[in-house]
MDTraj code that builds the backbone (N, CA, C; nanometers):
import mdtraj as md
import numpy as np

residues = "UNK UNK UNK UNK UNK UNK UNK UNK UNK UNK UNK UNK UNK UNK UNK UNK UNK UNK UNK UNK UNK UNK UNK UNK UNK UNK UNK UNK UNK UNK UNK UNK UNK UNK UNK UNK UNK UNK UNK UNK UNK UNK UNK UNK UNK UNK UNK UNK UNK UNK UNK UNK UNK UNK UNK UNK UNK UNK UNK UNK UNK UNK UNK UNK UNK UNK UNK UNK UNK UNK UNK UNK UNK UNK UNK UNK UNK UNK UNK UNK UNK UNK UNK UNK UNK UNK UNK UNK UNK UNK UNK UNK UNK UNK UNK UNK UNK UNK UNK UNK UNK UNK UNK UNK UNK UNK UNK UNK UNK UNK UNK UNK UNK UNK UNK UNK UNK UNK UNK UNK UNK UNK UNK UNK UNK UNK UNK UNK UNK UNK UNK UNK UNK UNK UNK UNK UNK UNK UNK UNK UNK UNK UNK UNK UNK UNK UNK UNK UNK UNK UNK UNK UNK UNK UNK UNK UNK UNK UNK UNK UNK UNK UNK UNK UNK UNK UNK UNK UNK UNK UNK UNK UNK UNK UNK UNK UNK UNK UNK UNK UNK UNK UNK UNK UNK UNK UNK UNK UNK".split()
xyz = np.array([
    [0.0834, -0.1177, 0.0000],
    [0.0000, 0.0000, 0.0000],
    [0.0881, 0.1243, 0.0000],
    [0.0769, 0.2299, -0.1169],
    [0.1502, 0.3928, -0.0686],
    [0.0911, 0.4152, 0.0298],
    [0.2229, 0.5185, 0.0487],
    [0.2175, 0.6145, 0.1611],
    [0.1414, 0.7091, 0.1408],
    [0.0251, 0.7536, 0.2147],
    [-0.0359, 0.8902, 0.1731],
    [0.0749, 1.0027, 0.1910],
    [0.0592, 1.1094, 0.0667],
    [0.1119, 1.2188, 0.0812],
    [0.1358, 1.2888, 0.2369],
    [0.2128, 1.3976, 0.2410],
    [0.2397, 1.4305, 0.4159],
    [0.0904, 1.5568, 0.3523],
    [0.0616, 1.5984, 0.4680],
    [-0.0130, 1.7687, 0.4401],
    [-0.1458, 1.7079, 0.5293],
    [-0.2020, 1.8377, 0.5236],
    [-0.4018, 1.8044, 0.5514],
    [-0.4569, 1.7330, 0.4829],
    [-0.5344, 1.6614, 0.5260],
    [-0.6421, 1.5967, 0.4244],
    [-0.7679, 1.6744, 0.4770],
    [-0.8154, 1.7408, 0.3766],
    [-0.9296, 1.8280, 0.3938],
    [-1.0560, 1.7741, 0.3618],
    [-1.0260, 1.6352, 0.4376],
    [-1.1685, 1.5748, 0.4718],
    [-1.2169, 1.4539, 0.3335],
    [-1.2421, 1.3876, 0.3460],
    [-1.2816, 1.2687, 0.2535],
    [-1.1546, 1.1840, 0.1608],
    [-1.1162, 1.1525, 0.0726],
    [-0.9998, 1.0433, 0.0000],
    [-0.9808, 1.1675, -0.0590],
    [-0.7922, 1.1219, -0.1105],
    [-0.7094, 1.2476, -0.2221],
    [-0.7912, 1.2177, -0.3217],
    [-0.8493, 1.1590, -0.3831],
    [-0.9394, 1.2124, -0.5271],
    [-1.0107, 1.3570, -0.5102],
    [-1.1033, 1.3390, -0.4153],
    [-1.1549, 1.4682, -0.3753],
    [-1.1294, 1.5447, -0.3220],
    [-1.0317, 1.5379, -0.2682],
    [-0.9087, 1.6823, -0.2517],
    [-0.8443, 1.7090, -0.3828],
    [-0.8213, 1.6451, -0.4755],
    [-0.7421, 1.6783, -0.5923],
    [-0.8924, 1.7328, -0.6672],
    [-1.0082, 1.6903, -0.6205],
    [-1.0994, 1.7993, -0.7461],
    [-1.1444, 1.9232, -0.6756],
    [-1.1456, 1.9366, -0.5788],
    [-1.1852, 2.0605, -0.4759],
    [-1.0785, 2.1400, -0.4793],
    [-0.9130, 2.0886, -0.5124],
    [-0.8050, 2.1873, -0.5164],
    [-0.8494, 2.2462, -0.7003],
    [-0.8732, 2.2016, -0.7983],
    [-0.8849, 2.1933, -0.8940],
    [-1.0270, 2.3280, -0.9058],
    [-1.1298, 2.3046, -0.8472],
    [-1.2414, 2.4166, -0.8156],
    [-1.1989, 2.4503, -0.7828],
    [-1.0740, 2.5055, -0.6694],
    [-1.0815, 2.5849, -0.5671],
    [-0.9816, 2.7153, -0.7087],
    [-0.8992, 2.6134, -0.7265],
    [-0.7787, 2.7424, -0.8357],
    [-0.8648, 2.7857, -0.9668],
    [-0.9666, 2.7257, -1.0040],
    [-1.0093, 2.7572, -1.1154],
    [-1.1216, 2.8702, -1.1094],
    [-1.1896, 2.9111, -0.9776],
    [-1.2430, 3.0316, -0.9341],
    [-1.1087, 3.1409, -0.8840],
    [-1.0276, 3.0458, -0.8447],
    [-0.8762, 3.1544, -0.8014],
    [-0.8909, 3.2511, -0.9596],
    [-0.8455, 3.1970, -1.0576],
    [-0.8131, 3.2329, -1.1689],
    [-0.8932, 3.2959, -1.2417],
    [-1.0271, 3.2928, -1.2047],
    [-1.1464, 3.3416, -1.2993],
    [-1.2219, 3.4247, -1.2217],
    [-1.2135, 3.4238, -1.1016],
    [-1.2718, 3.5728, -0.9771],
    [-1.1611, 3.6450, -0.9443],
    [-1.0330, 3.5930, -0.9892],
    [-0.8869, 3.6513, -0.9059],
    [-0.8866, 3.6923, -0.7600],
    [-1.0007, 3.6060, -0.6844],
    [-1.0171, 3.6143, -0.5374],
    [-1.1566, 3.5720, -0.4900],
    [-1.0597, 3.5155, -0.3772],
    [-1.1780, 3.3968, -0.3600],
    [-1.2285, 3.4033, -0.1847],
    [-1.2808, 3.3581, -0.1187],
    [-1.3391, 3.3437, 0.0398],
    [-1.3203, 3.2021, 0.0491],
    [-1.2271, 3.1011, 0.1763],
    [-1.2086, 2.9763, 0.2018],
    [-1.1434, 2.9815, 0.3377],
    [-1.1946, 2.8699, 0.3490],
    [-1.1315, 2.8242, 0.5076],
    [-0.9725, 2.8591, 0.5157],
    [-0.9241, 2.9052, 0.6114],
    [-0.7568, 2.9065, 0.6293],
    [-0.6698, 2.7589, 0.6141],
    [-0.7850, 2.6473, 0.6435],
    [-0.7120, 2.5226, 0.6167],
    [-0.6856, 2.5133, 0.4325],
    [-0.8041, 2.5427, 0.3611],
    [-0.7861, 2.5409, 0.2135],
    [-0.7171, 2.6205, 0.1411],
    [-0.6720, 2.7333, 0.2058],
    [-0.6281, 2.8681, 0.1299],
    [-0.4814, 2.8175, 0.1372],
    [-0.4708, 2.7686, 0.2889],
    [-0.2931, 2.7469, 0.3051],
    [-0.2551, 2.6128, 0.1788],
    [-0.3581, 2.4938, 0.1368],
    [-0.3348, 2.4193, 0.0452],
    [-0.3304, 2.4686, -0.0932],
    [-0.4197, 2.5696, -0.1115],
    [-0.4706, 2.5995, -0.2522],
    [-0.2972, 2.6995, -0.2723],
    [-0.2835, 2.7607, -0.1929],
    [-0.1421, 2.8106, -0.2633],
    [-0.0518, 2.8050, -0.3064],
    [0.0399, 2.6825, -0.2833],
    [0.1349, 2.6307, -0.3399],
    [0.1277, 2.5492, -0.4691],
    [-0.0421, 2.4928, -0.4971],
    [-0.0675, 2.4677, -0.5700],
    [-0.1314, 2.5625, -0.6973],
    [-0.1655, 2.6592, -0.6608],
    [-0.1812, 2.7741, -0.7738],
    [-0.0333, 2.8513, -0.8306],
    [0.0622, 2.8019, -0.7163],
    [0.1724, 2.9275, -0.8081],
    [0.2230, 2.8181, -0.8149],
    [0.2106, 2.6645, -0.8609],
    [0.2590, 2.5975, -0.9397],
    [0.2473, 2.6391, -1.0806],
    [0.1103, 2.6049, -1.0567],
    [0.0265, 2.6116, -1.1651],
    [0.0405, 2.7649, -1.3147],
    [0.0700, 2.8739, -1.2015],
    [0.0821, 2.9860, -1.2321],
    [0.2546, 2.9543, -1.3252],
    [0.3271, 2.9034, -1.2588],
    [0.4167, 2.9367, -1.2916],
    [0.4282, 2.8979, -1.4674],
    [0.4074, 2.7801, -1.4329],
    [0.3887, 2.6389, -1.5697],
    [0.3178, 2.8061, -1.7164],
    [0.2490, 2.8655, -1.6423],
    [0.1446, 2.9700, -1.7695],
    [0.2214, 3.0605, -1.7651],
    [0.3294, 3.0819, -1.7259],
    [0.4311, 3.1886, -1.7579],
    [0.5358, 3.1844, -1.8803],
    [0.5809, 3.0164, -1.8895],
    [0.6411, 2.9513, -1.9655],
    [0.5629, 2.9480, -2.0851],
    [0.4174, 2.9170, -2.0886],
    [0.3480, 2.9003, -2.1915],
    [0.3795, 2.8201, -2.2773],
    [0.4376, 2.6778, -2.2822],
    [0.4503, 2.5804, -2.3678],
    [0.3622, 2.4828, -2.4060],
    [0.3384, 2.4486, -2.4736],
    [0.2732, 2.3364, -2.5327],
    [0.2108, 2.2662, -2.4088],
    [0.3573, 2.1839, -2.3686],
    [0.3634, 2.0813, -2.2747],
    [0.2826, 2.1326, -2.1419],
    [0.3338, 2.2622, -2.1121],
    [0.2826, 2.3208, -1.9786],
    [0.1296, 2.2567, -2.0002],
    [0.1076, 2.3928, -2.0784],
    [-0.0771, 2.3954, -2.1031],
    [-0.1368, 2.2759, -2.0789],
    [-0.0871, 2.1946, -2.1705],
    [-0.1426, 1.9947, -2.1535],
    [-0.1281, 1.9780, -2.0057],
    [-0.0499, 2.0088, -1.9129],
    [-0.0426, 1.9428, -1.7575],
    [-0.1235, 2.0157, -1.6840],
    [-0.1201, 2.1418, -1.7490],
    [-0.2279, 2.2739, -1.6083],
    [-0.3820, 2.1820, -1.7124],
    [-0.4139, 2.1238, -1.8266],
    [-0.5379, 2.0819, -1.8109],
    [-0.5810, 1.9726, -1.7700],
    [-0.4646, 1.8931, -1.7322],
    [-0.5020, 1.7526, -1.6205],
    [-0.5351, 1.8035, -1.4775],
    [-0.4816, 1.9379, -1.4846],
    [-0.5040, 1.9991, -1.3325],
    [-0.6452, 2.0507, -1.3135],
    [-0.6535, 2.1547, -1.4200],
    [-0.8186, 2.1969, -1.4680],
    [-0.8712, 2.1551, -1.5526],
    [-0.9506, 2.0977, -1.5474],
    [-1.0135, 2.0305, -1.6507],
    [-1.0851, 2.1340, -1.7529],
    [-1.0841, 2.3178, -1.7316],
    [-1.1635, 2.3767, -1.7936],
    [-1.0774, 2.4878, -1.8848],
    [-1.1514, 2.4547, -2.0107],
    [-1.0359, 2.5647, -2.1034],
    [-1.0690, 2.6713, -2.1468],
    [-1.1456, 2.7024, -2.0927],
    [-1.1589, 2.8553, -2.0819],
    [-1.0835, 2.9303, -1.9882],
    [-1.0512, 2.8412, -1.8255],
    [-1.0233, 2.9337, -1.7707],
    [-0.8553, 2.8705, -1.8046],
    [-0.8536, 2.7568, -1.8332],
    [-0.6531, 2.7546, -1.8621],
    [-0.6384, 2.8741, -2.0074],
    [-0.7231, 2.8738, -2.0463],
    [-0.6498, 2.9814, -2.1970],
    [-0.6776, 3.1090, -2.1269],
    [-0.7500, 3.1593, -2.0128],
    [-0.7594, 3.2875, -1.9682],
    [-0.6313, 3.2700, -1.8686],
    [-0.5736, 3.1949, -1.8282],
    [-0.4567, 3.1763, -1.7291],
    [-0.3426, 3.1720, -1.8239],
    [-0.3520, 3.1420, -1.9415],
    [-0.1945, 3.1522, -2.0504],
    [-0.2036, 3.2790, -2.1315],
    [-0.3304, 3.3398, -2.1478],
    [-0.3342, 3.4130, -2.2394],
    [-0.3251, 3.5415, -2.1846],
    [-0.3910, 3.5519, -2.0553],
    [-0.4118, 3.6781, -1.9966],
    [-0.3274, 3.7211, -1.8375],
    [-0.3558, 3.6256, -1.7623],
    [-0.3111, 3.6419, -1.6435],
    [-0.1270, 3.5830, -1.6838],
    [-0.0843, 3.4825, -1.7912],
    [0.0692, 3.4519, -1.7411],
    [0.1334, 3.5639, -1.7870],
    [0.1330, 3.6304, -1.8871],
    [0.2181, 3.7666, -1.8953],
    [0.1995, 3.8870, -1.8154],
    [0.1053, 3.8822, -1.7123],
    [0.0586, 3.9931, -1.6443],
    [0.2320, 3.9675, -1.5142],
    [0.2409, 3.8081, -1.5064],
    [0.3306, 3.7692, -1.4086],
    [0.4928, 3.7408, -1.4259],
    [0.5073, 3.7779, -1.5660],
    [0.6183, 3.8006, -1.6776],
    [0.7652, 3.8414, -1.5317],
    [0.6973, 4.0044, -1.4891],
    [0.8117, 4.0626, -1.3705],
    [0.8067, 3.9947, -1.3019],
    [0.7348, 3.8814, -1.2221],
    [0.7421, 3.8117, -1.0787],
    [0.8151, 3.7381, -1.0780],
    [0.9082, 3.7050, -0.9634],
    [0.9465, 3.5482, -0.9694],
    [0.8953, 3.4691, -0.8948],
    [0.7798, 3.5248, -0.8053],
    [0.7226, 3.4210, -0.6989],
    [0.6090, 3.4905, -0.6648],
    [0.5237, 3.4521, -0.5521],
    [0.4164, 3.5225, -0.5111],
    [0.3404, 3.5837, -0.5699],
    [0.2852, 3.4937, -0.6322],
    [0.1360, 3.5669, -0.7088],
    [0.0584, 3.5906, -0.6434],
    [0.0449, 3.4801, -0.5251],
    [-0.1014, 3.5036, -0.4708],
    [-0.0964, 3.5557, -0.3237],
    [-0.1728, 3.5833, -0.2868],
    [-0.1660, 3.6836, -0.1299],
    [-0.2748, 3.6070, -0.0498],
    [-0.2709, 3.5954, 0.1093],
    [-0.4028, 3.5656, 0.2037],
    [-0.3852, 3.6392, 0.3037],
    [-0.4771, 3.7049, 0.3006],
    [-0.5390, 3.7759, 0.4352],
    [-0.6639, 3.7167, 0.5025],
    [-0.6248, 3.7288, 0.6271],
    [-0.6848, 3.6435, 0.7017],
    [-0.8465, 3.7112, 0.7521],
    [-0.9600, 3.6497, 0.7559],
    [-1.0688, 3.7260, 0.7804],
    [-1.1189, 3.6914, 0.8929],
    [-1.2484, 3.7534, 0.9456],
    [-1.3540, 3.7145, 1.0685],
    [-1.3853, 3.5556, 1.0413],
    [-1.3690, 3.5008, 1.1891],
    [-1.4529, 3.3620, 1.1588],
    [-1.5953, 3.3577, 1.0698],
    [-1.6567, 3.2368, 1.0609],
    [-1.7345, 3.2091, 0.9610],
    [-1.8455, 3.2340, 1.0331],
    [-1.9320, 3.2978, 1.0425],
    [-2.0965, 3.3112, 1.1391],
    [-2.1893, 3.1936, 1.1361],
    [-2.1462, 3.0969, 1.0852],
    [-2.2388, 2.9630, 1.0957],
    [-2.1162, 2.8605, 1.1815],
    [-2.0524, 2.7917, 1.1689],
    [-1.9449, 2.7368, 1.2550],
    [-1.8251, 2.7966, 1.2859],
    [-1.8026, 2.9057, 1.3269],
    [-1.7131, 3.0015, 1.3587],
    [-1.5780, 2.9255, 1.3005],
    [-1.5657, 2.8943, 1.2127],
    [-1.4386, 2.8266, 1.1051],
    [-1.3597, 2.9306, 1.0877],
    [-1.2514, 2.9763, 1.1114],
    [-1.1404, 3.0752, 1.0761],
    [-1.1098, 3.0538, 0.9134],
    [-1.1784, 3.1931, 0.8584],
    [-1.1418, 3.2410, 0.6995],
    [-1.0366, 3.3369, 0.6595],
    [-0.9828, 3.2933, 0.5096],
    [-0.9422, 3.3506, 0.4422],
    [-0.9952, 3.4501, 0.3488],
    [-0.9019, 3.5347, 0.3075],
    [-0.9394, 3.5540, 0.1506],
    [-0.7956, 3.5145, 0.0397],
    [-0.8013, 3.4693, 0.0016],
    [-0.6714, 3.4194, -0.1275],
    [-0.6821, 3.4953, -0.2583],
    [-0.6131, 3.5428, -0.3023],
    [-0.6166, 3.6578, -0.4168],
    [-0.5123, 3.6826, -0.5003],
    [-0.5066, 3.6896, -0.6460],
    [-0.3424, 3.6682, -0.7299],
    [-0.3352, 3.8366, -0.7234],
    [-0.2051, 3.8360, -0.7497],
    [-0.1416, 3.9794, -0.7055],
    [-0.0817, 4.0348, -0.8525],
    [-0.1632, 4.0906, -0.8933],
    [-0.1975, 4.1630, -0.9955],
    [-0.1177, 4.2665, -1.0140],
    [-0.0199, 4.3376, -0.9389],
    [0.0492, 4.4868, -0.9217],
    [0.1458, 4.4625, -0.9373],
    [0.1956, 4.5604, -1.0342],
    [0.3286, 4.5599, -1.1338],
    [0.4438, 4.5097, -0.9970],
    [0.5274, 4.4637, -1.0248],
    [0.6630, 4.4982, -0.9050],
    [0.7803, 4.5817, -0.9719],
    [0.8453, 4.6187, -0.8648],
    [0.9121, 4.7018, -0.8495],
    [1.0640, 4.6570, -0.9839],
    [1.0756, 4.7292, -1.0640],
    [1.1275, 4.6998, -1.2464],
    [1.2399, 4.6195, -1.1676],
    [1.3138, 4.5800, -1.2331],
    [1.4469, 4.4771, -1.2521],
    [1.5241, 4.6077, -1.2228],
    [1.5155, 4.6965, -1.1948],
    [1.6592, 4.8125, -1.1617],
    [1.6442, 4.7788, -0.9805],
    [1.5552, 4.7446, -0.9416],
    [1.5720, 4.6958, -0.8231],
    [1.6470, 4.5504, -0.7649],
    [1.6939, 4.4942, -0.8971],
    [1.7378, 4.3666, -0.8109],
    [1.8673, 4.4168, -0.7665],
    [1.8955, 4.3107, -0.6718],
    [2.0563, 4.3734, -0.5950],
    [2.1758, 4.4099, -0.6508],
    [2.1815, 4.2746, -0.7265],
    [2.3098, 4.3105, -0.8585],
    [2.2981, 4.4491, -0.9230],
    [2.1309, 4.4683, -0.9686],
    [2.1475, 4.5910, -1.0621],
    [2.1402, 4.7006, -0.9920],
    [2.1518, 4.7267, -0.8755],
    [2.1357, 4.8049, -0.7484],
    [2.2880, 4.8662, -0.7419],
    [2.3397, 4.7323, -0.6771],
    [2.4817, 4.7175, -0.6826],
    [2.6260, 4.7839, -0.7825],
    [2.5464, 4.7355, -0.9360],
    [2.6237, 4.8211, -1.0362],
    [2.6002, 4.9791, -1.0647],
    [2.4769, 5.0134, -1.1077],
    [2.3951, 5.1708, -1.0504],
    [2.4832, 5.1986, -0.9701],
    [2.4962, 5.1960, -0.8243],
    [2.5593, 5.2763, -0.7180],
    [2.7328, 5.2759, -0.7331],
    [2.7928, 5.1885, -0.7924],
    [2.9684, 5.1970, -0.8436],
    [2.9615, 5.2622, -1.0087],
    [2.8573, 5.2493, -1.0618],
    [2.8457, 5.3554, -1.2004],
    [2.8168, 5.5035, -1.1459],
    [2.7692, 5.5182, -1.0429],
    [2.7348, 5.6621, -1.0044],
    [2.8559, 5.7281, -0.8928],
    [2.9401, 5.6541, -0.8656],
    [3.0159, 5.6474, -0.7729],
    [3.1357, 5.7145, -0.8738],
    [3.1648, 5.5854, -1.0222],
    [3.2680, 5.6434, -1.0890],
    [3.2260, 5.7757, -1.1443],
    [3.0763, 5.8178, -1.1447],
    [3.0701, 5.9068, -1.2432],
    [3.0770, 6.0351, -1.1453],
    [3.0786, 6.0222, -1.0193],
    [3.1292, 6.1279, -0.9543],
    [3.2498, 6.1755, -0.9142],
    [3.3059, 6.0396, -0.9541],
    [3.4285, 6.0684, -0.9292],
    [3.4977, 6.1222, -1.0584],
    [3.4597, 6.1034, -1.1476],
    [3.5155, 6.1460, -1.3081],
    [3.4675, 6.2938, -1.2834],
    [3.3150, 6.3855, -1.2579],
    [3.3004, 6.5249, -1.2246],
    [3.3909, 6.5658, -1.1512],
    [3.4232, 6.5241, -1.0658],
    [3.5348, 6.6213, -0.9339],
    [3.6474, 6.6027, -1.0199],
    [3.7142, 6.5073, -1.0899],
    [3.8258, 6.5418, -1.1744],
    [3.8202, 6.6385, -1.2568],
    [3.7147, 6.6257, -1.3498],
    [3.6921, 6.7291, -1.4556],
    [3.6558, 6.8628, -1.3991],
    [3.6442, 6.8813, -1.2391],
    [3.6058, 7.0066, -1.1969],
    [3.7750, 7.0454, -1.1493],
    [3.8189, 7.0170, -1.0952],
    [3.9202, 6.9944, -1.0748],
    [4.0877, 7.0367, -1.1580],
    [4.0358, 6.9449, -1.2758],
    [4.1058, 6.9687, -1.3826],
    [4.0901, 7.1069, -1.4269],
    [3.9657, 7.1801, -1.4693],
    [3.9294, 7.2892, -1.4875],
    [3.9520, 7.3747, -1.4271],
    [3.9945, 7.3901, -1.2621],
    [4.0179, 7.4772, -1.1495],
    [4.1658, 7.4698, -1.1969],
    [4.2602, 7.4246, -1.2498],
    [4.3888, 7.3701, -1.2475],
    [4.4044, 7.4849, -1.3334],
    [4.3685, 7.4503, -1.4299],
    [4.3624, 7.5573, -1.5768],
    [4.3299, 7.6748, -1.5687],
    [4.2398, 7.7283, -1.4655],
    [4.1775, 7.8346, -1.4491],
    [4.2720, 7.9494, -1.3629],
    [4.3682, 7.8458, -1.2568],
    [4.4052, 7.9174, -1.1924],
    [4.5567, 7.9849, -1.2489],
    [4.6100, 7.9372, -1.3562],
    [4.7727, 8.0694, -1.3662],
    [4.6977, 8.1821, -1.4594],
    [4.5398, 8.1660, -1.5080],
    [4.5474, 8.2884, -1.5653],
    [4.4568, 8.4086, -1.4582],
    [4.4591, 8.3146, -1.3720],
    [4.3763, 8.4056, -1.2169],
    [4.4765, 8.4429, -1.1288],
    [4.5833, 8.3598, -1.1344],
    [4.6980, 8.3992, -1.0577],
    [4.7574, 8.5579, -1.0490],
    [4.7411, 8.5984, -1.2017],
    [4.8042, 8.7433, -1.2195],
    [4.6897, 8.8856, -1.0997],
    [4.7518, 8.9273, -1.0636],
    [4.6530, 9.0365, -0.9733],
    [4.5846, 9.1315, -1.0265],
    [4.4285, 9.1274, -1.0435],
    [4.3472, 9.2203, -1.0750],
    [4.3984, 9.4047, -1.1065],
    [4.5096, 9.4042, -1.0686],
    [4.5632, 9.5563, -1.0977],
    [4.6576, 9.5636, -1.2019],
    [4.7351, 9.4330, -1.2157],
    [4.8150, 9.4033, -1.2873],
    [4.7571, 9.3799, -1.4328],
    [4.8424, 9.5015, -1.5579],
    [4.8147, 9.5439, -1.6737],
    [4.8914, 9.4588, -1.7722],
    [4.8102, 9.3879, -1.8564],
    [4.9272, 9.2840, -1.9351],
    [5.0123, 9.3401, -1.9974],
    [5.1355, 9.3333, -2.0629],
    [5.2669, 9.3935, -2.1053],
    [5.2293, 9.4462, -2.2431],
    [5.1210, 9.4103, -2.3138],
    [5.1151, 9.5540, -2.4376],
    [5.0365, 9.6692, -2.4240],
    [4.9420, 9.6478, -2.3296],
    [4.8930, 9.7564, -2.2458],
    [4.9966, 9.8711, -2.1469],
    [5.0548, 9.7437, -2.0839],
    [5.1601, 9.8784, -2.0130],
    [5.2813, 9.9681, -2.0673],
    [5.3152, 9.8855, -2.1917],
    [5.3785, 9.9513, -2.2826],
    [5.3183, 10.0871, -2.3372],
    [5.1870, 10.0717, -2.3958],
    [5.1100, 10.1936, -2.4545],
    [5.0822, 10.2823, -2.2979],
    [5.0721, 10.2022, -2.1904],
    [5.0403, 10.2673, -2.0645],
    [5.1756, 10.4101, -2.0526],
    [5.2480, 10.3295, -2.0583],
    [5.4065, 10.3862, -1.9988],
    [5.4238, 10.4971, -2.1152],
    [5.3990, 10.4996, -2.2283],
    [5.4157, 10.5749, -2.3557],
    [5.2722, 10.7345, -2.2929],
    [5.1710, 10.6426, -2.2841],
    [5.1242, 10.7828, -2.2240],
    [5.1120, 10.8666, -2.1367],
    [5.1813, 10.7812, -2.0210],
    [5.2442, 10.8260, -1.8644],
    [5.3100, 10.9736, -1.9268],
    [5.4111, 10.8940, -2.0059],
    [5.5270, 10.9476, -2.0554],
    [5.4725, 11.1020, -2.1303],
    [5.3762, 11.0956, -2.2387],
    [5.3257, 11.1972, -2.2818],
    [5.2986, 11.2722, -2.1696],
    [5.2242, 11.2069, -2.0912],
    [5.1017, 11.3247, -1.9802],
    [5.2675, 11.4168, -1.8775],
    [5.3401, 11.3391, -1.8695],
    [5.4552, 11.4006, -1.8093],
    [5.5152, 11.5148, -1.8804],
    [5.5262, 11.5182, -2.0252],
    [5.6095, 11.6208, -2.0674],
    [5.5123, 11.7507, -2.0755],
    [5.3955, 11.6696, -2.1033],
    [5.2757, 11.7766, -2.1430],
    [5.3122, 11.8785, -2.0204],
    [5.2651, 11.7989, -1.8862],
    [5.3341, 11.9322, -1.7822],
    [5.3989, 11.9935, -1.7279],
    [5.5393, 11.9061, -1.7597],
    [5.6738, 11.9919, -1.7531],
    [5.6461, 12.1021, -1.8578],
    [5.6023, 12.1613, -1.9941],
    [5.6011, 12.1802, -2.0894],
    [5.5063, 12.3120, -2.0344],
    [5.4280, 12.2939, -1.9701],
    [5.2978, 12.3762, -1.9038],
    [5.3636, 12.4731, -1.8559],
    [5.4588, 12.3940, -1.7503],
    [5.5082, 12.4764, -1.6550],
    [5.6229, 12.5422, -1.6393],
])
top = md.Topology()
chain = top.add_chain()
for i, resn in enumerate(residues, 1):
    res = top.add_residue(resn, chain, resSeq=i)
    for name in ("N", "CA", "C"):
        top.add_atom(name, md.element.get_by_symbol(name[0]), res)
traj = md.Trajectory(xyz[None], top)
């Protein structure tokens, strides 16, 4: 005799856990959120971002295994066609549970389970590309302070000379009219 699988058995033989997981993802996928016991939500998840993942790939082969899973093709071609490129940026966690008020008929502790639809944060966030960004911005500050630098270098022997100080063909014509204005008033006087 096998071993039964390890996990919950959510009540009756794995056949009917394998068709109740099967309903349970195929309203996942076609309400994109659903209301279930916390015992089913914690099962139904690992088994939807299987499932999810397989429609990201979009192969042949995939499709054929997610419809032994669902038997319904409407909602597997709305899961390859529509929802797997929505999950293109993800690498994990499609789906989310928040936990709700017990149930008002057998106070059963509920979920809600829901695929996560919201862009993530672009690929300039992964670490590596984080990582290179901040030593590209690092060299490129360091290349400005050179080039500022460099420029202060250059700037300074023609700043060096003192604001009073007359460049040498100027003081030549300077000295020539010193020279005039001098005789003019010896000449006066």
């Amino acid at each position: 005799m096998p071993t039964p699988k390890k996990g919950a058995r959510l009540g009756g033989s794995a056949a009917q856990q394998r068709h109740m997981l099967s309903n349970l993802a195929a309203s996942l996928f076609e309400h994109h959120s659903i209301k279930t016991t916390d015992a089913k939500a914690k099962v139904l998840r690992p088994y939807a971002e299987k499932i999810i993942t397989k429609a990201k790939h979009g192969s042949v082969a995939d499709r054929r295994q997610v419809l032994k899973l669902i038997p319904r093709k409407d909602i597997v071609a709305h899961l390859f066609d529509d929802l797997g490129p929505k999950f293109e940026g993800r690498d994990g966690g499609y789906t989310r549970t928040i936990r709700l008020d017990n149930r008002a008929g057998d106070n059963a502790p509920m979920s809600q389970i829901s695929l996560v639809l919201e862009e993530t944060v672009s690929k300039e966030a992964d670490r590596a590309t984080r990582a290179a960004a901040s030593k590209k911005a690092e060299e490129e500050k360091a290349a400005e302070a050179e080039a500022v630098k460099a420029d202060a270098e250059e700037a300074t022997p023609a700043e060096a000379e003192p604001a009073d100080a007359v460049p040498a063909e100027d003081s030549a014509a300077g000295d020539a009219a010193e020279a005039d204005a001098t005789e003019a008033e010896s000449e006066e006087k």
